[in-house]
N, C-alpha and C positions, 0 to 999 in steps of 0.2 A: 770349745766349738769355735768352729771362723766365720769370722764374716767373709762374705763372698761380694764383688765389686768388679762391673763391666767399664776400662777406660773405655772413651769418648768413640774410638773407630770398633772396639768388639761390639759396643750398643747396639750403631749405626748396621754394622753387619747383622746380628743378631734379631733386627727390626726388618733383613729381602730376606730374611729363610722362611721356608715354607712352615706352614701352621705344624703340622705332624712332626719337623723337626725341631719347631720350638718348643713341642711340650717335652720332647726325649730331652733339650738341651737343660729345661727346668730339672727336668730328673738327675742330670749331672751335676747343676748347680746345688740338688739337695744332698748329694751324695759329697760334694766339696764341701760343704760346709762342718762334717766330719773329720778334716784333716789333721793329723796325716792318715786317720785309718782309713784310705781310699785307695778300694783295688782297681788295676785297670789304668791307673798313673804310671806314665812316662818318662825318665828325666830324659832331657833334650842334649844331643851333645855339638861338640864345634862351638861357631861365635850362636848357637841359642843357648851353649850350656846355663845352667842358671833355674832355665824353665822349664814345663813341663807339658806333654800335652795329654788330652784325652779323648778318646773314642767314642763315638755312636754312632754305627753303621758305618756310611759314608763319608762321614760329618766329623771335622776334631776340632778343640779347643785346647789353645795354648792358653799356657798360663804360669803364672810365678809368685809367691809367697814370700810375704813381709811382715813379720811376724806375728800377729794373728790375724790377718787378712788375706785372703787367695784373691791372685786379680787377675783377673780373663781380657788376654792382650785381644786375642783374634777366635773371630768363631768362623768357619766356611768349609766345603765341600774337599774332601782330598787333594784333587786334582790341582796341580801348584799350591797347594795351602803353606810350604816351606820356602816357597823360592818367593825372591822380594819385587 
């Protein structure tokens, strides 16, 4: 089982989502902590290879794995979620 861990800016993002998207995001974080048996994961390619993201609705979280721990870079809305 993994432990699951928000750096410093996914928290901060993670703290303006909307109530209704933070309990779907809980639901992702119980479903990470499962890893690797999590359907619905990503790998990311180009300069994210590495990482990973995942879906809820509108909504994705990237993320990247070090060895038993999944760590949630960025959480937020589709729209530019990839671009810096």
């Amino acid at each position: 089982m993994a432990r699951v861990t928000f750096e410093l800016e996914a928290a901060e993002q993670y703290a303006r989502l909307p109530a209704q998207i933070k309990s779907r995001v809980i639901t992702i974080i119980t479903r990470l902590e499962n890893w690797p048996e999590v359907s619905g994961a990503k790998p990311l390619r180009g300069k994210l290879a590495g990482r990973y993201r995942i879906r809820t609705g509108d909504y994705r979280l990237q993320f990247y794995v070090k060895g038993e721990e999944v760590i949630i870079e960025r959480v937020g809305h589709r729209d530019g979620f990839y671009e810096e």
